[in-house]
N, C-alpha and C positions, 0 to 999 in steps of 0.2 A: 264336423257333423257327419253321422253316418250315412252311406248310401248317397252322398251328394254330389254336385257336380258342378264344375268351372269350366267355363268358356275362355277360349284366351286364342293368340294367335301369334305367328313369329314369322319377321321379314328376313329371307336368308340371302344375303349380298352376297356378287362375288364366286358364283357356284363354277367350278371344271363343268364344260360338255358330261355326262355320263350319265349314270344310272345311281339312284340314293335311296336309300330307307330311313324314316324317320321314326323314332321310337322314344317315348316317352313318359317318365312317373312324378310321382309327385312325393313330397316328403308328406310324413306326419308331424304332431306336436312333438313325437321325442328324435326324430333327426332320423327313420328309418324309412328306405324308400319305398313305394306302395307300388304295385303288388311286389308281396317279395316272393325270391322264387323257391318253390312247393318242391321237393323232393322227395323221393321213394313215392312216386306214383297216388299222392293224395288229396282227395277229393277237394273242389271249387272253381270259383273262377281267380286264375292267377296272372292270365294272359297279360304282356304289355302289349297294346296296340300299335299297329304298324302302318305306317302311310309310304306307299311307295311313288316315288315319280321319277320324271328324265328332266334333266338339263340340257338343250340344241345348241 
């Protein structure tokens, strides 16, 4: 469906002390990953979203 959106969530075991970025897409029906990335400077939203944290 267009324009939609899923909730989900992931337990990450195990992590080193340090600093991580999480970043994440999703496939389509035909196996391409969403957002794909936009070259030669053209117009929309293409961003993957970014979750940053620390591990102590």
């Amino acid at each position: 469906m267009r324009y939609s959106e899923a909730f989900w969530s992931v337990k990450l075991e195990e992590l080193k002390p340090g600093k991580y970025e999480l970043r994440v897409r999703s496939v389509d029906k035909n196996g391409f990953a969403q957002p794909e990335p936009r070259s030669g400077g053209r117009s929309g939203k293409n961003q993957v979203p970014v979750k940053l944290f620390a591990v102590e």
